[in-house]
C-alpha positions in Angstrom: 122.7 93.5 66.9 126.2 91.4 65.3 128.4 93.6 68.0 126.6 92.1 71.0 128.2 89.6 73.1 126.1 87.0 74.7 125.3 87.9 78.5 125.6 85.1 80.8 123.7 87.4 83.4 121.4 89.9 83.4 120.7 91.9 86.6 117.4 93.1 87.7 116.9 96.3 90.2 113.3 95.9 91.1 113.7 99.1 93.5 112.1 102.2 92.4 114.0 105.3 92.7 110.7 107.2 91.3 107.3 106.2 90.7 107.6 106.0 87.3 110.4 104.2 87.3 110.5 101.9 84.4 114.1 99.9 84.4 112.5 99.2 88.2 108.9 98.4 86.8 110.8 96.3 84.3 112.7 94.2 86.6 109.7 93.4 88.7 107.8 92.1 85.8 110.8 90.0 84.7 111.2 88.3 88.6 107.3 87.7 88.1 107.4 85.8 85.1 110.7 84.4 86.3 109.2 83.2 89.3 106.1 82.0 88.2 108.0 79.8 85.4 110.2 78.0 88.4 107.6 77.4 90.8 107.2 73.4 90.1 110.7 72.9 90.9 111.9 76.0 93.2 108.9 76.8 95.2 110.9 78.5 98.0 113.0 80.4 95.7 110.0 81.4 93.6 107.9 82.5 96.7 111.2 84.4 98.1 111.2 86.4 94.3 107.5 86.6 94.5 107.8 88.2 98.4 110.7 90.7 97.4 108.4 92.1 94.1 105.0 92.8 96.1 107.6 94.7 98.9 109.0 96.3 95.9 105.0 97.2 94.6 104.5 98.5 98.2 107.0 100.6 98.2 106.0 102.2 94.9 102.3 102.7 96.1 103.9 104.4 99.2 105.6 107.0 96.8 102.4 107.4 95.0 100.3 108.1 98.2 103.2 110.4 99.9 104.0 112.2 96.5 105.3 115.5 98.4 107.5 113.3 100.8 109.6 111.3 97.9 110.1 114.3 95.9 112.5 116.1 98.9 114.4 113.4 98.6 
């Protein structure tokens, strides 16, 4: 853990490439929290982060309903 730098950023890819996906799964949880932490102060922002996860979460349950399409891709 001593050879780590500090980040100054940390980048999130809430799009699944799979349905099991879990650096995607991962992300989404971490705009969630993110989100819900700034809404007294950034309400637009938060609602825009909280808008872009649930399209993410769609897109996910779309997979899981068209499991043969995804998969020939």
């Amino acid at each position: 853990m001593s050879n780590l730098h500090p980040l100054k950023y940390f980048v999130c890819k809430p799009r699944s490439k799979t349905p099991t996906d879990k650096h995607a799964f991962a992300s989404r949880m971490a705009m969630e929290t993110y989100a819900r932490v700034i809404q007294e102060t950034d309400e637009e922002f938060a609602g825009a982060l909280m808008a872009w996860v649930e399209h993410e979460k769609e897109l996910v349950t779309w997979m899981i309903g068209n499991d043969d399409i995804w998969k020939l891709k």
